[in-house]
MOPAC internal coordinates of N, CA, C and O (Angstrom, degrees):
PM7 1SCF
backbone

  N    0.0000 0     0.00 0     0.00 0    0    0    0
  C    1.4393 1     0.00 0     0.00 0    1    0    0
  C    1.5317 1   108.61 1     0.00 0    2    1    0
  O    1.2310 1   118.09 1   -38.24 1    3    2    1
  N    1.1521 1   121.25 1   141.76 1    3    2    1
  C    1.3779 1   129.06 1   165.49 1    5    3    2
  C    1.2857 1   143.16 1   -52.34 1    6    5    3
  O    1.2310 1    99.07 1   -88.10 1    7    6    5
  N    1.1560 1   155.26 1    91.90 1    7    6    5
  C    1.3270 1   164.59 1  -170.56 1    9    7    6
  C    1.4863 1   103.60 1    -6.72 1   10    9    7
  O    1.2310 1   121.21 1   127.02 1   11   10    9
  N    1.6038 1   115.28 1   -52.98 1   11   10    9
  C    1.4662 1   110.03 1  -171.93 1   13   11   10
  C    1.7590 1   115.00 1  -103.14 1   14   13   11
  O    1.2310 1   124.08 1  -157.49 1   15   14   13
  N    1.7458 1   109.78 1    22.51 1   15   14   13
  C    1.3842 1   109.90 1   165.59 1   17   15   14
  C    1.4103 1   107.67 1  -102.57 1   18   17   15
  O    1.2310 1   128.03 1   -34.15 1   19   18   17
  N    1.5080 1   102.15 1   145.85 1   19   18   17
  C    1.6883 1    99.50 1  -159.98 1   21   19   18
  C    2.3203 1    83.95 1  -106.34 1   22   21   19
  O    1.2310 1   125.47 1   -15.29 1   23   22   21
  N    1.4647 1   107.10 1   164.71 1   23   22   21
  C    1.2447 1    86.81 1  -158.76 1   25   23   22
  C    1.5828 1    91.60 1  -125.07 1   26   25   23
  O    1.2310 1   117.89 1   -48.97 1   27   26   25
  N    0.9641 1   121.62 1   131.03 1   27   26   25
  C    1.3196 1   166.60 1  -153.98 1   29   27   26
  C    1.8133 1   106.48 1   -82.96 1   30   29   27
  O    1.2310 1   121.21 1   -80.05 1   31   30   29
  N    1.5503 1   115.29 1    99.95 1   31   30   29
  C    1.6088 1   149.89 1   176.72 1   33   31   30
  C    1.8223 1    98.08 1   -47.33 1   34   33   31
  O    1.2310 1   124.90 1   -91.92 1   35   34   33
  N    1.4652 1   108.20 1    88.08 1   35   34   33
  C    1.6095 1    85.83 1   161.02 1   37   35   34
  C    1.4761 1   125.58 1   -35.31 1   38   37   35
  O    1.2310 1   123.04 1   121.94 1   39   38   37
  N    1.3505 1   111.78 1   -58.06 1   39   38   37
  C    1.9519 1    98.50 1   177.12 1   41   39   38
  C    1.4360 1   114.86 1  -110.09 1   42   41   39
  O    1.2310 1   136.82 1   -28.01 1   43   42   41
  N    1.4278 1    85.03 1   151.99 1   43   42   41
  C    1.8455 1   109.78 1  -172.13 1   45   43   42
  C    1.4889 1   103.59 1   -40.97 1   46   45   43
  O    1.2310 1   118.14 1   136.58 1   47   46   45
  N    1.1566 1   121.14 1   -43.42 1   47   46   45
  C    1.6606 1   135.61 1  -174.18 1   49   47   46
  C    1.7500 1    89.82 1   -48.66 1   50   49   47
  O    1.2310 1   112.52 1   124.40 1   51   50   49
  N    1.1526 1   131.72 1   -55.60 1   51   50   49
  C    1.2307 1   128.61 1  -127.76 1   53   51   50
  C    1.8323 1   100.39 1   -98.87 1   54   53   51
  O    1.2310 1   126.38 1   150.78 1   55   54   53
  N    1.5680 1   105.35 1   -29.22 1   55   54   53
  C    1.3506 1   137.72 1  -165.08 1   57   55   54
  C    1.8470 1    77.12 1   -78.66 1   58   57   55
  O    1.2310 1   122.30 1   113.64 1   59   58   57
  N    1.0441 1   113.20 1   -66.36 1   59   58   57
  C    1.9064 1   113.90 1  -155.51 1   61   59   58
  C    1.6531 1    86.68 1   -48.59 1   62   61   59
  O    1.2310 1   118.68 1    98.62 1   63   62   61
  N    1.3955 1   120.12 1   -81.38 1   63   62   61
  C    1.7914 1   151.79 1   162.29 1   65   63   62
  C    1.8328 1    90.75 1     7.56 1   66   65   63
  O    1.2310 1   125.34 1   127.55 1   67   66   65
  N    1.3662 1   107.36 1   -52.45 1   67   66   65
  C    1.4134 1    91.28 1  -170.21 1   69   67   66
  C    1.4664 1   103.96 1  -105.52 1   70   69   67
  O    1.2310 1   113.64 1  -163.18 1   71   70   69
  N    1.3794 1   129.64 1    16.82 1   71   70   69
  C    1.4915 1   130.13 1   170.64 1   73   71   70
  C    1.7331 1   101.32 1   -74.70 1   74   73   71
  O    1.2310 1   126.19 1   127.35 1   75   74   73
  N    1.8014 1   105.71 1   -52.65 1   75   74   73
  C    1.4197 1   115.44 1  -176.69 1   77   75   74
  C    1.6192 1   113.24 1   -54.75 1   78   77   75
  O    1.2310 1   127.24 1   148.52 1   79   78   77
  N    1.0403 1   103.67 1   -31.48 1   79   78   77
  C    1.5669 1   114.94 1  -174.66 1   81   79   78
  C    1.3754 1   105.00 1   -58.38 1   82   81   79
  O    1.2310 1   127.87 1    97.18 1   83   82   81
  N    1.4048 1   102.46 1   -82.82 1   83   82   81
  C    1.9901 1   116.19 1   170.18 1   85   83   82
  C    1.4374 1    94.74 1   -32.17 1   86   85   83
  O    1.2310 1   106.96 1   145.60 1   87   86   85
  N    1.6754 1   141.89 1   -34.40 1   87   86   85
  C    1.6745 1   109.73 1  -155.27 1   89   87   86
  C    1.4010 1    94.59 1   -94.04 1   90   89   87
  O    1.2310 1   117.78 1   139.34 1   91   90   89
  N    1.5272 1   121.84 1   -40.66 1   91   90   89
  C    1.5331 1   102.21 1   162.17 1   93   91   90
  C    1.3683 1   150.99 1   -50.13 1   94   93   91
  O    1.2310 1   131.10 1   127.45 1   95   94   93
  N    1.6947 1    96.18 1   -52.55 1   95   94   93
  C    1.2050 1   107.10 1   146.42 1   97   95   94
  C    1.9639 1   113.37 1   -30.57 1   98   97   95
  O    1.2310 1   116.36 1   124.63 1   99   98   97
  N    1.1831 1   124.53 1   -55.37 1   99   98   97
  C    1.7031 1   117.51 1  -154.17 1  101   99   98
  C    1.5521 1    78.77 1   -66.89 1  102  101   99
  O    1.2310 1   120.13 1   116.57 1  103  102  101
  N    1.2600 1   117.36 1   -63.43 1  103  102  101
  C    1.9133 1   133.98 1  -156.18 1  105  103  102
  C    1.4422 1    84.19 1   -40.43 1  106  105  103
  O    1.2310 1   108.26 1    99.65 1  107  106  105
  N    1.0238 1   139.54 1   -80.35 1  107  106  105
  C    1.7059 1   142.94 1  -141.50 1  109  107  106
  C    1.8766 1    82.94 1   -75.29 1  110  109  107
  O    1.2310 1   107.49 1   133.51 1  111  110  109
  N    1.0309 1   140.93 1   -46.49 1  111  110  109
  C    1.6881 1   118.96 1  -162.83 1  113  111  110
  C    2.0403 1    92.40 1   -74.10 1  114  113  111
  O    1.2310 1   110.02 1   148.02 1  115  114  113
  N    1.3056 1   136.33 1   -31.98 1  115  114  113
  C    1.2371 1   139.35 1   161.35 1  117  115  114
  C    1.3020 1   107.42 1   -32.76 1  118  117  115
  O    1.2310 1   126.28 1    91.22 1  119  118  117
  N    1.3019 1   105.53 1   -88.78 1  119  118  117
  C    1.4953 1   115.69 1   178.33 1  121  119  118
  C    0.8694 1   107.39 1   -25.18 1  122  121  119
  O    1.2310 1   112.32 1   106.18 1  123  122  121
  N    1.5892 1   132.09 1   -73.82 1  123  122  121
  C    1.4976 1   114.84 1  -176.80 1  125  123  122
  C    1.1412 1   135.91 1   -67.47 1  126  125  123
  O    1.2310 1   127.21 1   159.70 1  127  126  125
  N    1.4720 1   103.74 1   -20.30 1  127  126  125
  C    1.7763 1    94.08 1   170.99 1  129  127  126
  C    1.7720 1   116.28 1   -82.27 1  130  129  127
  O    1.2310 1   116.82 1   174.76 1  131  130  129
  N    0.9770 1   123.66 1    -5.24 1  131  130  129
  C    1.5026 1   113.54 1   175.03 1  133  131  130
  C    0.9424 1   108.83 1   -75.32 1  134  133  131
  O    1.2310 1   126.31 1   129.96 1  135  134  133
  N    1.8103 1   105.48 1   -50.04 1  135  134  133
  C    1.8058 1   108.62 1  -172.84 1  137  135  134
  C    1.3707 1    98.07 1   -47.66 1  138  137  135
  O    1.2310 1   120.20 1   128.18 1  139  138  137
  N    1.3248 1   117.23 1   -51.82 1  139  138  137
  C    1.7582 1   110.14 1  -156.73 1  141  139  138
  C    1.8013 1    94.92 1   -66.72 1  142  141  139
  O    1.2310 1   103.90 1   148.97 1  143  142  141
  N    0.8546 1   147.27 1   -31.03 1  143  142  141
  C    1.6740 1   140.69 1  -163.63 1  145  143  142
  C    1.4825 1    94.12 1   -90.95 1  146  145  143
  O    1.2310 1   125.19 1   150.63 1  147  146  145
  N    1.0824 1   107.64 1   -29.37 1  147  146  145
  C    2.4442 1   105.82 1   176.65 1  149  147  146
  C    1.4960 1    81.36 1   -66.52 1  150  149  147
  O    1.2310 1   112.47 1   102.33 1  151  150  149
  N    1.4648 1   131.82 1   -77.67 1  151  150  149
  C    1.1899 1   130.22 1  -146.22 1  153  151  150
  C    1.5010 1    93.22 1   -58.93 1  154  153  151
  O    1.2310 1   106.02 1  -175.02 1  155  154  153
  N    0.7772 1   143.56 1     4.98 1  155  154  153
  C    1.7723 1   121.36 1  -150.08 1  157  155  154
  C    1.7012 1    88.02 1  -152.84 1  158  157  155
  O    1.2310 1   119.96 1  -163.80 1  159  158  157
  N    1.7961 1   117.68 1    16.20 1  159  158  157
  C    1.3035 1   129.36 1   126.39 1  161  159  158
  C    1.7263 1    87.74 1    93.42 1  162  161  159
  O    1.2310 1   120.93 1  -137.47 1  163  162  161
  N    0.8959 1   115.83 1    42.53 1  163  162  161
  C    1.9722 1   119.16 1  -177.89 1  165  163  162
  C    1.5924 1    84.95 1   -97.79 1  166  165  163
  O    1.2310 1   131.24 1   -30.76 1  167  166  165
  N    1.5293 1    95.92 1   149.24 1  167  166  165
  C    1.7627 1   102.72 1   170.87 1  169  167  166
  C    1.8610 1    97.21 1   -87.16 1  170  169  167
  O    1.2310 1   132.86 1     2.26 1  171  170  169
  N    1.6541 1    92.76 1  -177.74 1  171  170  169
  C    1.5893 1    97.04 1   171.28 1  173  171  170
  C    1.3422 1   114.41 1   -79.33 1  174  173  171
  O    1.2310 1   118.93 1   168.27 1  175  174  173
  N    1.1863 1   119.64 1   -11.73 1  175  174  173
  C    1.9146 1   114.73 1   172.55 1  177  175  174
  C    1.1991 1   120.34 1   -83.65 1  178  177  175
  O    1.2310 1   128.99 1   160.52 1  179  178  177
  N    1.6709 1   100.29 1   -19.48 1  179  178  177
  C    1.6063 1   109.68 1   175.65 1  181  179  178
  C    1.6317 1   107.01 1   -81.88 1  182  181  179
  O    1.2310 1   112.96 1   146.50 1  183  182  181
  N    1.2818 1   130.90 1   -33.50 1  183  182  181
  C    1.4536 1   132.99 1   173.13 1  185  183  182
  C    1.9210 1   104.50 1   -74.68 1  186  185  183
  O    1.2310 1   122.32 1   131.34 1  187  186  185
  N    0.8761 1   113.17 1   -48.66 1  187  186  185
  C    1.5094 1   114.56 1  -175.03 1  189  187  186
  C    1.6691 1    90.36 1   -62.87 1  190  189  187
  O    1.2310 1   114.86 1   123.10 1  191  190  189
  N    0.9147 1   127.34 1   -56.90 1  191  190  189
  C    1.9872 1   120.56 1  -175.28 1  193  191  190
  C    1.7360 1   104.29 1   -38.49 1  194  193  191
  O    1.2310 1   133.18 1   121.57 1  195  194  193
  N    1.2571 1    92.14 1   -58.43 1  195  194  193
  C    1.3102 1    94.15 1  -176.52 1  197  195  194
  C    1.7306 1   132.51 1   -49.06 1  198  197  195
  O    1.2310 1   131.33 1   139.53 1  199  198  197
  N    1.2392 1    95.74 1   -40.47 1  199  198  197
  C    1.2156 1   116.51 1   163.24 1  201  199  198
  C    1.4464 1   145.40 1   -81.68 1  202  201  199
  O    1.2310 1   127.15 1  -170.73 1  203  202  201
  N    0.8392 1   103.85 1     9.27 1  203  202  201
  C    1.3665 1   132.54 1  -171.38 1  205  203  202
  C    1.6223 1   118.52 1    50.05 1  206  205  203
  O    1.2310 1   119.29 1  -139.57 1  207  206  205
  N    1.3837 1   118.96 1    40.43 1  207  206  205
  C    1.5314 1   112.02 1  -153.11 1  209  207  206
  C    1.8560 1    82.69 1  -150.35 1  210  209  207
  O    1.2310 1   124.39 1   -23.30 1  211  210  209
  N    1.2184 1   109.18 1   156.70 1  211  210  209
  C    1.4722 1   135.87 1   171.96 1  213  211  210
  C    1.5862 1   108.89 1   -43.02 1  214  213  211
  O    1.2310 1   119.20 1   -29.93 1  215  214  213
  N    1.5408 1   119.12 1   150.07 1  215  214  213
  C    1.3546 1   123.91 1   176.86 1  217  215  214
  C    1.9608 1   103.98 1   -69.53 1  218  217  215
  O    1.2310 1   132.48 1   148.21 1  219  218  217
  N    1.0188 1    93.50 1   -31.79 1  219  218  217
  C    1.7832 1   117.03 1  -177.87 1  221  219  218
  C    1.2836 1   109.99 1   -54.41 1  222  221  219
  O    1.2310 1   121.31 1   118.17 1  223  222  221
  N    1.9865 1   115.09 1   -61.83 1  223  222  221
  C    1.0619 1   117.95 1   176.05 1  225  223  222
  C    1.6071 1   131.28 1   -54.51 1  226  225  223
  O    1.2310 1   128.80 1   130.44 1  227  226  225
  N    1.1752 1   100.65 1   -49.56 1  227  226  225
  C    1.1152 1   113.96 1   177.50 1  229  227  226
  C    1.8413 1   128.13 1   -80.54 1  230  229  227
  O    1.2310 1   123.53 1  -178.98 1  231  230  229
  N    1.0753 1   110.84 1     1.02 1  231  230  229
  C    1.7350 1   135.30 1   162.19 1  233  231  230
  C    1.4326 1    93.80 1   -84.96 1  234  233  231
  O    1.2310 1   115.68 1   110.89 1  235  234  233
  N    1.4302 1   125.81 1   -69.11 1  235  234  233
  C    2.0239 1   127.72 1  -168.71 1  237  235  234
  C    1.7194 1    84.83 1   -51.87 1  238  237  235
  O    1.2310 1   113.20 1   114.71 1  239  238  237
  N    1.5027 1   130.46 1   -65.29 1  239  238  237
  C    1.7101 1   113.16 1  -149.75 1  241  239  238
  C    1.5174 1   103.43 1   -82.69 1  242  241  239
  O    1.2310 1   100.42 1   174.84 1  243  242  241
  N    1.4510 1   153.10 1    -5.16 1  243  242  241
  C    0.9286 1   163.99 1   128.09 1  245  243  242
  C    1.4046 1   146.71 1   -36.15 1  246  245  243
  O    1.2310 1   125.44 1   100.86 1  247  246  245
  N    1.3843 1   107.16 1   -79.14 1  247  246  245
  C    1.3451 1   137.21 1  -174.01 1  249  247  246
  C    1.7458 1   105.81 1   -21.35 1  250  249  247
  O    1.2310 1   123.38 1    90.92 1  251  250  249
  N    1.7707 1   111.13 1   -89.08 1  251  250  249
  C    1.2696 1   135.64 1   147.24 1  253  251  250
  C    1.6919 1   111.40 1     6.15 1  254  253  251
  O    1.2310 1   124.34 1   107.92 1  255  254  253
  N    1.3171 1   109.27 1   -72.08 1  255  254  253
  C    1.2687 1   113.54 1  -165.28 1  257  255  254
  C    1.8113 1   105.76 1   -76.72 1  258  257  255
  O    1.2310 1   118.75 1   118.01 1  259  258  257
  N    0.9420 1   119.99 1   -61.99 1  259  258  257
  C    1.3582 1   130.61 1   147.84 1  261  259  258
  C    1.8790 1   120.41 1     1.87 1  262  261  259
  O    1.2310 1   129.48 1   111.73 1  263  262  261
  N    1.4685 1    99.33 1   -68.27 1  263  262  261
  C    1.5415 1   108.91 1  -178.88 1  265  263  262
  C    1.5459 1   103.47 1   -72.72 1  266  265  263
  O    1.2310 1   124.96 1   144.80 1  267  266  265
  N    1.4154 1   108.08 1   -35.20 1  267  266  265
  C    1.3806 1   108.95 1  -172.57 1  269  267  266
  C    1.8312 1   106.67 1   -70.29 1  270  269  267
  O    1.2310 1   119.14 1   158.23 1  271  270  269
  N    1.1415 1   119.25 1   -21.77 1  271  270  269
  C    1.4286 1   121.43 1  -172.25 1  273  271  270
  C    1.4888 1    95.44 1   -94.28 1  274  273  271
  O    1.2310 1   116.88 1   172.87 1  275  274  273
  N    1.5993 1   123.53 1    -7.13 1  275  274  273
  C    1.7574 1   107.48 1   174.29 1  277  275  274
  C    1.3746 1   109.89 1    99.06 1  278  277  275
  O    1.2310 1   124.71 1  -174.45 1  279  278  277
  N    1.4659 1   108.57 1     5.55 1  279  278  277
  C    1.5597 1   109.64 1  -178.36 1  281  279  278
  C    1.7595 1   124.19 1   -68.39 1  282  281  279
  O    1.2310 1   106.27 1  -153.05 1  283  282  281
  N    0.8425 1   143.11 1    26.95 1  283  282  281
  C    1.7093 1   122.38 1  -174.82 1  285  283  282
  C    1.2431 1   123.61 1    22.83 1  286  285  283
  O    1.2310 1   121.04 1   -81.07 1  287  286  285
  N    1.0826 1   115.61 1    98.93 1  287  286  285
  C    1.2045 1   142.21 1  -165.43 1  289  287  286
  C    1.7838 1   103.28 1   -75.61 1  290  289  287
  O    1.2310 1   102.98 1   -38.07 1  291  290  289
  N    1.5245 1   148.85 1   141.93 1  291  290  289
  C    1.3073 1   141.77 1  -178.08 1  293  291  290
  C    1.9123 1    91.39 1  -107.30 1  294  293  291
  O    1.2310 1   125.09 1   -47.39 1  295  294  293
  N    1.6390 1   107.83 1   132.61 1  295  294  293
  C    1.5842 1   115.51 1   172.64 1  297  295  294
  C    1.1323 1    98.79 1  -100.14 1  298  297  295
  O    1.2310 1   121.69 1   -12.98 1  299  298  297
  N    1.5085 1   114.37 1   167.02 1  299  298  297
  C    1.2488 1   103.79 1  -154.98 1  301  299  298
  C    1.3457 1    81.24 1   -99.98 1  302  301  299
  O    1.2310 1   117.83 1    -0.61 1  303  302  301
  N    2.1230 1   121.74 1   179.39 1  303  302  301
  C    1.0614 1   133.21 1  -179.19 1  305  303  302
  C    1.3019 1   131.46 1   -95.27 1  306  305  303
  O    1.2310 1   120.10 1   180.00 1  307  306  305

């Protein structure tokens, strides 16, 4: 099989099983990359660019966890 064919769950059970996987999996590599770009002093328009998602969105799924981990938060100017 080819490097860039992804390979295919005889049962539906197994196909869903590894959808949840990949979305945590994505959530936890997120998490860490914002924290690391807050710590490393990026505003929220500069993390939302990146991501392709709103300064808004990404302040509501963030923010919270962020202060709670001790991060320094950037206000805007």
């Amino acid at each position: 099989m080819p490097a860039d064919e992804i390979p295919e769950p005889k049962e539906p059970a197994d196909a869903l099983a590894a959808v949840v996987a990949l979305r945590r999996l994505a959530d936890q590599l997120e998490d860490a990359a914002v924290e690391q770009a807050m710590r490393a002093g990026w505003s929220w328009p500069d993390v939302a660019e990146a991501l392709g998602v709103t300064r808004q969105a990404v302040h509501k799924k963030h923010s919270k966890r962020l202060i709670a981990a001790g991060v320094t938060l950037r206000r805007r100017q």
